[in-house]
PyMOL Python script that loads the backbone (N, CA, C, O; Angstrom):
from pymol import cmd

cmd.read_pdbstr("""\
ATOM      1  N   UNK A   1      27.093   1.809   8.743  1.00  0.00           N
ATOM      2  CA  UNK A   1      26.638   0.773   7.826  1.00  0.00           C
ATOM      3  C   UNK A   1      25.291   1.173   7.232  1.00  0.00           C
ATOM      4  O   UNK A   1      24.385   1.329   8.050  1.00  0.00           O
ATOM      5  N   UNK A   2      25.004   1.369   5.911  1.00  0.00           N
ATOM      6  CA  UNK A   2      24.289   1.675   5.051  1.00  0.00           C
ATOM      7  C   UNK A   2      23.104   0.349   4.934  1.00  0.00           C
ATOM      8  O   UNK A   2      23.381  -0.790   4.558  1.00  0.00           O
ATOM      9  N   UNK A   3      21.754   0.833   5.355  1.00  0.00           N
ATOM     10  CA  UNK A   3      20.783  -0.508   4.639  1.00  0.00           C
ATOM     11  C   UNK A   3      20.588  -0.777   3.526  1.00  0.00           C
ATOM     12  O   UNK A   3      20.489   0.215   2.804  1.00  0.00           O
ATOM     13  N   UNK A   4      20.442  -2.114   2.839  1.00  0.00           N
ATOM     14  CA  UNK A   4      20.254  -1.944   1.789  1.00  0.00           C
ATOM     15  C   UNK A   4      18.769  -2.756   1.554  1.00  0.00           C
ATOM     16  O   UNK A   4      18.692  -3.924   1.934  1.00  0.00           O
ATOM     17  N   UNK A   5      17.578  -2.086   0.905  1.00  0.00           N
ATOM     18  CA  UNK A   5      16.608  -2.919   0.450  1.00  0.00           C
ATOM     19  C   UNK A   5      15.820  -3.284  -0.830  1.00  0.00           C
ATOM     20  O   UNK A   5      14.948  -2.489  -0.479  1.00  0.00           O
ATOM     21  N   UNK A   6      15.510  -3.594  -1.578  1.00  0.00           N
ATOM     22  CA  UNK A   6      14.754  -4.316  -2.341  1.00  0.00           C
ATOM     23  C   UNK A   6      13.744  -3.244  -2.990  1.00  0.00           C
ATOM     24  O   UNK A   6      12.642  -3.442  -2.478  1.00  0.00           O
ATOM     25  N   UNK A   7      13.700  -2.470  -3.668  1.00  0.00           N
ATOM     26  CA  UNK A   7      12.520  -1.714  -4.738  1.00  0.00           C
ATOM     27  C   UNK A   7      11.396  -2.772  -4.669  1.00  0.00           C
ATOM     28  O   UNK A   7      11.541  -3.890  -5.163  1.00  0.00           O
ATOM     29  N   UNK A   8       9.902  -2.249  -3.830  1.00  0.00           N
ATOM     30  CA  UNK A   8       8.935  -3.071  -3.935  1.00  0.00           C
ATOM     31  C   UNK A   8       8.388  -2.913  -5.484  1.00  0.00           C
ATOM     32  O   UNK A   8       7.443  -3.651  -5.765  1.00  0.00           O
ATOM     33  N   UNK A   9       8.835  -2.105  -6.438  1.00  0.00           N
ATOM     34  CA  UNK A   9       8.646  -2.518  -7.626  1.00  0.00           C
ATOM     35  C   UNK A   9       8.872  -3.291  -8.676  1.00  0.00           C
ATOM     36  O   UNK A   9       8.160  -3.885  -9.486  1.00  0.00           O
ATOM     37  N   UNK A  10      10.488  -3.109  -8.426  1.00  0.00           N
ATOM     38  CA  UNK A  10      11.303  -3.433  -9.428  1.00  0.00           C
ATOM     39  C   UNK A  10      12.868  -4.509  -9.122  1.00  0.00           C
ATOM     40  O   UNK A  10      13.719  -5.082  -9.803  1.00  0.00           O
ATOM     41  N   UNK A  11      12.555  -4.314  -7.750  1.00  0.00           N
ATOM     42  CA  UNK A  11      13.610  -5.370  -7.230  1.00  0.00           C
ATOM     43  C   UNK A  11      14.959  -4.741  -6.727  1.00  0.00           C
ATOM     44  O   UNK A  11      15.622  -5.165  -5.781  1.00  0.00           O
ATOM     45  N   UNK A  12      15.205  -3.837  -7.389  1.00  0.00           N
ATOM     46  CA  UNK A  12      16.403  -3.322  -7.098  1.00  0.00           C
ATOM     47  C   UNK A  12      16.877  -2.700  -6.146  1.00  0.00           C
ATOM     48  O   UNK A  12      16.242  -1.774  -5.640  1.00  0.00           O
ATOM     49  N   UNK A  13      18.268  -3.125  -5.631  1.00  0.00           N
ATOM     50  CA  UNK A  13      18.625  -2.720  -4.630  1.00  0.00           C
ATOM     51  C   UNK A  13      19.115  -0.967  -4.007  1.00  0.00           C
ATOM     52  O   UNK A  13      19.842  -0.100  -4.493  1.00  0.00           O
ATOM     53  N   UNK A  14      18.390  -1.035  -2.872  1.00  0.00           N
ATOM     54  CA  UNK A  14      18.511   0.438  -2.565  1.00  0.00           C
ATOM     55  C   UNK A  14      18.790   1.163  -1.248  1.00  0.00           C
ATOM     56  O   UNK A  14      18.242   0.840  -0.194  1.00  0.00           O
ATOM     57  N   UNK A  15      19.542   2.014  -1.348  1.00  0.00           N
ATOM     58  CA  UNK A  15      19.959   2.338  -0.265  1.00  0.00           C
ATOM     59  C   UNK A  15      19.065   2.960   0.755  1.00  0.00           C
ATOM     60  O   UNK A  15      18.539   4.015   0.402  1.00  0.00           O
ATOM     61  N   UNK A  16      18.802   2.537   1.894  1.00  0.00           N
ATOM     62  CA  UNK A  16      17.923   3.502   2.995  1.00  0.00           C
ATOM     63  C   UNK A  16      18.821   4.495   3.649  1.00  0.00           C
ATOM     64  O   UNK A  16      19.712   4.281   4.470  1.00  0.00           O
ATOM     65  N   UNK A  17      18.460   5.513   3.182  1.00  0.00           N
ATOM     66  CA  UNK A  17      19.305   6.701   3.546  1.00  0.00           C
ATOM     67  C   UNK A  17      18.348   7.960   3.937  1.00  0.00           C
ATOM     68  O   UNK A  17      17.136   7.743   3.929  1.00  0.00           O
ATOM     69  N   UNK A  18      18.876   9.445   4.327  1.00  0.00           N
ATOM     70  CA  UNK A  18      17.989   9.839   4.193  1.00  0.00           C
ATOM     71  C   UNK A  18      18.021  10.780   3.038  1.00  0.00           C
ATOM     72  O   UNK A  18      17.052  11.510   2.834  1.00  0.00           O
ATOM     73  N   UNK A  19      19.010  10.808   2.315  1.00  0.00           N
ATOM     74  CA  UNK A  19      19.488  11.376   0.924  1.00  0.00           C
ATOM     75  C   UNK A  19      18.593  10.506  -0.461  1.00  0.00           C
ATOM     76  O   UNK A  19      18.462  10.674  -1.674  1.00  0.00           O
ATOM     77  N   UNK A  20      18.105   9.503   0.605  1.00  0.00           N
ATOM     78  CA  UNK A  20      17.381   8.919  -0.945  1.00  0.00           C
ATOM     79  C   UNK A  20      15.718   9.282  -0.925  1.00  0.00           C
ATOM     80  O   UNK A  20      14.769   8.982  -0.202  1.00  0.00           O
ATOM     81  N   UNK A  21      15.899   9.999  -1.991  1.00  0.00           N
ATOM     82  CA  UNK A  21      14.222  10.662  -2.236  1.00  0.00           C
ATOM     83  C   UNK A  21      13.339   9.992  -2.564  1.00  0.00           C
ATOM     84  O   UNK A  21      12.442  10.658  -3.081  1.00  0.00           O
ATOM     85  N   UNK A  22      13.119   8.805  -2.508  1.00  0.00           N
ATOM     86  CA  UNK A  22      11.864   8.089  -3.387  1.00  0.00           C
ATOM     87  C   UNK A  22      12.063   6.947  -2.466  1.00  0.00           C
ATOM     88  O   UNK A  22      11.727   5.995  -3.172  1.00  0.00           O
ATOM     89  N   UNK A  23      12.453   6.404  -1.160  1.00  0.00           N
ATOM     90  CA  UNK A  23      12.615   4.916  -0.143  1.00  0.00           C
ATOM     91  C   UNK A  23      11.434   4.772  -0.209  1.00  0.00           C
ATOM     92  O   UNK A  23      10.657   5.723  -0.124  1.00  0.00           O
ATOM     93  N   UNK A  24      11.004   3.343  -0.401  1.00  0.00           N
ATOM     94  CA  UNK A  24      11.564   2.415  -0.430  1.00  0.00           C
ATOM     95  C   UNK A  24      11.828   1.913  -1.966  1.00  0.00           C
ATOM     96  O   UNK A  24      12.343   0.846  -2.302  1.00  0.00           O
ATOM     97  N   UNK A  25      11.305   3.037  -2.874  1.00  0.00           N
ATOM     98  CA  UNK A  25      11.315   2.950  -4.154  1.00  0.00           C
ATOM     99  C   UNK A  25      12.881   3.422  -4.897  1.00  0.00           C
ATOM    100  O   UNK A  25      13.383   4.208  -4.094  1.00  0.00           O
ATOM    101  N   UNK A  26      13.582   3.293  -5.791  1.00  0.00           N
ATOM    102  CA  UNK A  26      14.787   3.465  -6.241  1.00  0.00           C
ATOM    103  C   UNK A  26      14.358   4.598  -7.364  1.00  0.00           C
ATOM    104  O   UNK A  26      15.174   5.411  -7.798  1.00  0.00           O
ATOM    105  N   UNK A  27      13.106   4.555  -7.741  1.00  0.00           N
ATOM    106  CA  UNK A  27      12.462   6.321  -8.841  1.00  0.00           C
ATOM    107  C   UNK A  27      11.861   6.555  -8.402  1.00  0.00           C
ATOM    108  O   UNK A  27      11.602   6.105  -7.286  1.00  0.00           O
ATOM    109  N   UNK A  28      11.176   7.503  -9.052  1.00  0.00           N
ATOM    110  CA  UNK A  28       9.656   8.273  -8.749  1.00  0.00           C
ATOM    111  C   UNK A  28       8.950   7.583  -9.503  1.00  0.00           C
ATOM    112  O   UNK A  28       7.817   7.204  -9.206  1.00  0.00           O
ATOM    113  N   UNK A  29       9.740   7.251 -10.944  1.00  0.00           N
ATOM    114  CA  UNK A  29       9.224   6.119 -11.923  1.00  0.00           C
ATOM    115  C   UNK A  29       8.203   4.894 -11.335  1.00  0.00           C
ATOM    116  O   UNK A  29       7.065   4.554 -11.659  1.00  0.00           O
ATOM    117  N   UNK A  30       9.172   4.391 -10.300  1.00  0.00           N
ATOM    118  CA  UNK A  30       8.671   2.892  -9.293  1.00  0.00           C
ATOM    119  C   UNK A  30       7.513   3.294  -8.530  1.00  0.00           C
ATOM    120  O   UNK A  30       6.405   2.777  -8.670  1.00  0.00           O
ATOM    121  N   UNK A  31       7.786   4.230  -7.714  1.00  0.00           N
ATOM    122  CA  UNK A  31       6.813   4.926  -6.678  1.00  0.00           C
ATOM    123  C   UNK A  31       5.541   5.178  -7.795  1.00  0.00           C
ATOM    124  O   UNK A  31       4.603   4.439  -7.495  1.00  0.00           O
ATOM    125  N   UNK A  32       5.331   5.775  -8.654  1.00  0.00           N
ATOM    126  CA  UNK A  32       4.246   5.855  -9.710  1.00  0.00           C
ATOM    127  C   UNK A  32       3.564   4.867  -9.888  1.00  0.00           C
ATOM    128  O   UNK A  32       2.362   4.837  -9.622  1.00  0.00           O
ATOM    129  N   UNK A  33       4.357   3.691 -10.470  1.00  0.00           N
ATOM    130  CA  UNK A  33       4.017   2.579 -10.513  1.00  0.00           C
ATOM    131  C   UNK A  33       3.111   1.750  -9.480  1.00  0.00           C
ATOM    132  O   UNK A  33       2.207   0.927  -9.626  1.00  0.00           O
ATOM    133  N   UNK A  34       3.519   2.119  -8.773  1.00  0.00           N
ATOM    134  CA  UNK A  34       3.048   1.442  -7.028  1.00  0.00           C
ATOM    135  C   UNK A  34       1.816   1.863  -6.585  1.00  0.00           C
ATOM    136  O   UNK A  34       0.973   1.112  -6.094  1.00  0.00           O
ATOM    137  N   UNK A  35       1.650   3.477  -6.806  1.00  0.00           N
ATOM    138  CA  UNK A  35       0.706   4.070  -6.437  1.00  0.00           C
ATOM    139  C   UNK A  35      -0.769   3.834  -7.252  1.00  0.00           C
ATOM    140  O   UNK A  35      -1.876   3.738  -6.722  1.00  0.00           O
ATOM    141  N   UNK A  36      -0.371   3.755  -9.044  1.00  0.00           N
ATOM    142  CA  UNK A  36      -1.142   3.329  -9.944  1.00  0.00           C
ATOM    143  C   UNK A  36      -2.083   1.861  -9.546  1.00  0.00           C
ATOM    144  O   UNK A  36      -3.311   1.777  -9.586  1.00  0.00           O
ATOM    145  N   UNK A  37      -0.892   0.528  -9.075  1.00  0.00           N
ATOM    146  CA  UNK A  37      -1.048  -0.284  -8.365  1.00  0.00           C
ATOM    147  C   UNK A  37      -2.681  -0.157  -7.136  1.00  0.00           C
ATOM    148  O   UNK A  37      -3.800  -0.595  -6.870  1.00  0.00           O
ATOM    149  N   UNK A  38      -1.849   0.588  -6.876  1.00  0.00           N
ATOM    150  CA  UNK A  38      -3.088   0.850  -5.259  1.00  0.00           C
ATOM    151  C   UNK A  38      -4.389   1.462  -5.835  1.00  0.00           C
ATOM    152  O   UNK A  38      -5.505   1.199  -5.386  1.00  0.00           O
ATOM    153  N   UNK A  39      -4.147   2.302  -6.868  1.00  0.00           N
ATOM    154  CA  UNK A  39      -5.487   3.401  -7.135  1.00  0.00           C
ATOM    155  C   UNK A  39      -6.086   2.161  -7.697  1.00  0.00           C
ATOM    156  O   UNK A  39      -7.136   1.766  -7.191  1.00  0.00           O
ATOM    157  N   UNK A  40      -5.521   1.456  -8.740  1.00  0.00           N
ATOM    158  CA  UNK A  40      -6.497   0.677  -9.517  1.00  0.00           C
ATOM    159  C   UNK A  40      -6.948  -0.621  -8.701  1.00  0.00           C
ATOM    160  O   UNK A  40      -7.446  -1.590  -9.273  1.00  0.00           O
ATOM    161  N   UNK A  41      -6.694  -0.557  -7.043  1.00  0.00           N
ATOM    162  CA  UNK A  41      -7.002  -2.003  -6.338  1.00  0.00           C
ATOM    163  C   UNK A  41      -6.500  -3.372  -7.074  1.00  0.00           C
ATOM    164  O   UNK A  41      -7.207  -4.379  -7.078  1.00  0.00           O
ATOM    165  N   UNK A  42      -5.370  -3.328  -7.623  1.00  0.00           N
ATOM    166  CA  UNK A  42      -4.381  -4.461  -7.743  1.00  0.00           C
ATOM    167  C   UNK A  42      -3.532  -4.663  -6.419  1.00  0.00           C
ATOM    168  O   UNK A  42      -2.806  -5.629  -6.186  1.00  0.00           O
ATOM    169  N   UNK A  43      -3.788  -3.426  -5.489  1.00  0.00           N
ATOM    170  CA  UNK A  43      -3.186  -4.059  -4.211  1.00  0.00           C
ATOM    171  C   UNK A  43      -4.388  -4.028  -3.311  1.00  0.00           C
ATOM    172  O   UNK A  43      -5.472  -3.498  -3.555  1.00  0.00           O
ATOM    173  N   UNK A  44      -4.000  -4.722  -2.161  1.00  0.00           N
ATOM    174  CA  UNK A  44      -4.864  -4.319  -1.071  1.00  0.00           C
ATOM    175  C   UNK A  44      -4.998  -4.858   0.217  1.00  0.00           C
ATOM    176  O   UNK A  44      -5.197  -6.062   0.059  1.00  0.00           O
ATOM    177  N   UNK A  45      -4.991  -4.605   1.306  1.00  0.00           N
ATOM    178  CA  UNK A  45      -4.961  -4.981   2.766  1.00  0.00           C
ATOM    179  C   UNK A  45      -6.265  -5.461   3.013  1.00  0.00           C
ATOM    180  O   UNK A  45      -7.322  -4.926   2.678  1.00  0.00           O
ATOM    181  N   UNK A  46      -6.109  -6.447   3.588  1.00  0.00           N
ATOM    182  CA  UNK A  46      -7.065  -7.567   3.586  1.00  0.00           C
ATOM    183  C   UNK A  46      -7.929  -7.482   4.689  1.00  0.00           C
ATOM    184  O   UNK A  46      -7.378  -7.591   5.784  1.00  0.00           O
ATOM    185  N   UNK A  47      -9.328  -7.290   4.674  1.00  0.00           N
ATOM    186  CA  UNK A  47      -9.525  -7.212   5.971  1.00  0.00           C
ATOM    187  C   UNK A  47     -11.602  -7.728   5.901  1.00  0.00           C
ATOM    188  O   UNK A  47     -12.108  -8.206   4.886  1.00  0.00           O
ATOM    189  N   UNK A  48     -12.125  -7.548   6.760  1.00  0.00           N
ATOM    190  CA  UNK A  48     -13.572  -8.238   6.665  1.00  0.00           C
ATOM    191  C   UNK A  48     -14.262  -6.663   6.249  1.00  0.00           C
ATOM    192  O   UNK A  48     -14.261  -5.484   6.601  1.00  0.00           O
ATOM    193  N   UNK A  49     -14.796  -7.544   5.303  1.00  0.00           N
ATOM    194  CA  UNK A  49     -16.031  -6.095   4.448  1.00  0.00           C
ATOM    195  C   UNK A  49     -16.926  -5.442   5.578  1.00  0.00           C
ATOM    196  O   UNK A  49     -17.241  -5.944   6.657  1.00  0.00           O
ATOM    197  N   UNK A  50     -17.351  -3.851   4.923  1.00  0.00           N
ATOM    198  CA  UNK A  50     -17.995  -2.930   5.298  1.00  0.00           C
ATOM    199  C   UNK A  50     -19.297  -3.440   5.324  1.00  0.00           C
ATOM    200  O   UNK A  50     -19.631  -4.232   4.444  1.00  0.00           O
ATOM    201  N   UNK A  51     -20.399  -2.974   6.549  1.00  0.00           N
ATOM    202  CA  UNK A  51     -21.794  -2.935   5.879  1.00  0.00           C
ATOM    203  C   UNK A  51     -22.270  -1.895   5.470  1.00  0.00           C
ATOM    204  O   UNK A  51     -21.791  -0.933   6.071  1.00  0.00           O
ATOM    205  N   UNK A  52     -23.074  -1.601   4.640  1.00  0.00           N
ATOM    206  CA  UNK A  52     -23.344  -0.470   4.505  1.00  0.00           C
ATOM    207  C   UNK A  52     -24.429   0.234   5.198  1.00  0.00           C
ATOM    208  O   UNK A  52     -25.404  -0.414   5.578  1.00  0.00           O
ATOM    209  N   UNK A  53     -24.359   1.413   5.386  1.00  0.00           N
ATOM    210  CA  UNK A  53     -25.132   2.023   6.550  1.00  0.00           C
ATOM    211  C   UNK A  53     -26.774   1.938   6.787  1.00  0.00           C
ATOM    212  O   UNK A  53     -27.451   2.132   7.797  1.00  0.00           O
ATOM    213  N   UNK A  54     -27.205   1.485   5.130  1.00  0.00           N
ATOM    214  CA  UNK A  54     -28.504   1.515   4.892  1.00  0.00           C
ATOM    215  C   UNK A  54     -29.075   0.153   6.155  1.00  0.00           C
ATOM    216  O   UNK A  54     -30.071   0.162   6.878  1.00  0.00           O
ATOM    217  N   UNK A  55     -27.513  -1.361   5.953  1.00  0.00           N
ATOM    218  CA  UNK A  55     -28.115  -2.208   6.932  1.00  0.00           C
ATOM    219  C   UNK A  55     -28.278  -2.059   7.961  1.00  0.00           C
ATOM    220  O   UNK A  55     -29.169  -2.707   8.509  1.00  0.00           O
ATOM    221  N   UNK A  56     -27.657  -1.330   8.544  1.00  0.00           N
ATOM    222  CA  UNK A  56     -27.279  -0.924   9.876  1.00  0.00           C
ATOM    223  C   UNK A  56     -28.144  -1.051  10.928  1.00  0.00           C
ATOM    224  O   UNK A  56     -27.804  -1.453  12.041  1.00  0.00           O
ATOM    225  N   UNK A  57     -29.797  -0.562  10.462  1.00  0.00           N
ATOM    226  CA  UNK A  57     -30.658  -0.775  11.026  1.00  0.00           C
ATOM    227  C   UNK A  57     -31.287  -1.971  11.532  1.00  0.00           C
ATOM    228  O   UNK A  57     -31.857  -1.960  12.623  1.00  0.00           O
ATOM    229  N   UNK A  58     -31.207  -3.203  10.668  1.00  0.00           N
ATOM    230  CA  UNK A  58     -31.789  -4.141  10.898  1.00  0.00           C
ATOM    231  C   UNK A  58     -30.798  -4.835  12.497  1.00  0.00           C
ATOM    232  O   UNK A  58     -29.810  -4.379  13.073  1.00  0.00           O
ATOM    233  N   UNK A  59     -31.627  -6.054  12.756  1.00  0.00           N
ATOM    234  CA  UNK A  59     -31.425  -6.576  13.874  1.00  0.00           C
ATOM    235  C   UNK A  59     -29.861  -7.277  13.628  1.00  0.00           C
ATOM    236  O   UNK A  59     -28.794  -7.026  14.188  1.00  0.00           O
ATOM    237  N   UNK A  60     -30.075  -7.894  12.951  1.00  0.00           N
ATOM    238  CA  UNK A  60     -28.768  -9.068  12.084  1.00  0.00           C
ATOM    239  C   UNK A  60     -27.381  -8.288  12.218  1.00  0.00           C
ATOM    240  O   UNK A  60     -26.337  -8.923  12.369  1.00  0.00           O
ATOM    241  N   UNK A  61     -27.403  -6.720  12.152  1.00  0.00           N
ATOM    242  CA  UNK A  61     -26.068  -6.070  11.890  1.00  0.00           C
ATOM    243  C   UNK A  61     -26.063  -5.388  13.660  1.00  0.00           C
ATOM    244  O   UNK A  61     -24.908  -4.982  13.786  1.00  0.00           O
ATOM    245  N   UNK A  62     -26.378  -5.271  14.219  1.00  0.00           N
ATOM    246  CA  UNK A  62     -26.386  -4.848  15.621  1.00  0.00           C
ATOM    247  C   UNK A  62     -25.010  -5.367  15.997  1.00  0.00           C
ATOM    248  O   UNK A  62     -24.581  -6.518  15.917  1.00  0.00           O
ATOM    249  N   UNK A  63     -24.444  -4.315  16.404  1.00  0.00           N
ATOM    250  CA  UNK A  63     -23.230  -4.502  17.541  1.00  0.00           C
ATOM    251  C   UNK A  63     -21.775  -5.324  17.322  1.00  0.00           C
ATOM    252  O   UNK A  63     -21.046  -5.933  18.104  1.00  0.00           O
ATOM    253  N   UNK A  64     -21.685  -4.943  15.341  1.00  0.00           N
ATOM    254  CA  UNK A  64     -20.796  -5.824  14.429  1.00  0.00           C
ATOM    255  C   UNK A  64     -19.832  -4.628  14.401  1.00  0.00           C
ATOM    256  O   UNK A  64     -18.784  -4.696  13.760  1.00  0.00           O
TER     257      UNK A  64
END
""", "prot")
cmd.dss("prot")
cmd.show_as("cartoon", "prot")
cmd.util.cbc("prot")
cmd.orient("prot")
């Protein structure tokens, strides 16, 4: 039995195989797309901001 899932681009349905060159994407077209997505931070994993190293020193950022 063959999986079938969802192009996080474009919707379309696709086979998880290992004959399919571009999973979870259905192109290279989609996968492009996706990646463009990420470079330009239209996506992103959510998580609590960096300090930057300059604070680092002070008392306030200790042991964060």
């Amino acid at each position: 039995m063959t999986t079938i899932v969802k192009c996080p681009t474009c919707n379309k349905d696709v086979e998880w195989t290992k004959q399919q060159k571009w999973r979870p994407f259905c192109s290279d077209r989609c996968r492009l797309i996706d990646l463009g997505e990420w470079a330009n931070e239209s996506h992103r994993i959510a998580g609590s901001e960096t300090i930057p190293e300059e604070l680092l020193d002070t008392e306030q950022y200790k042991d964060t």
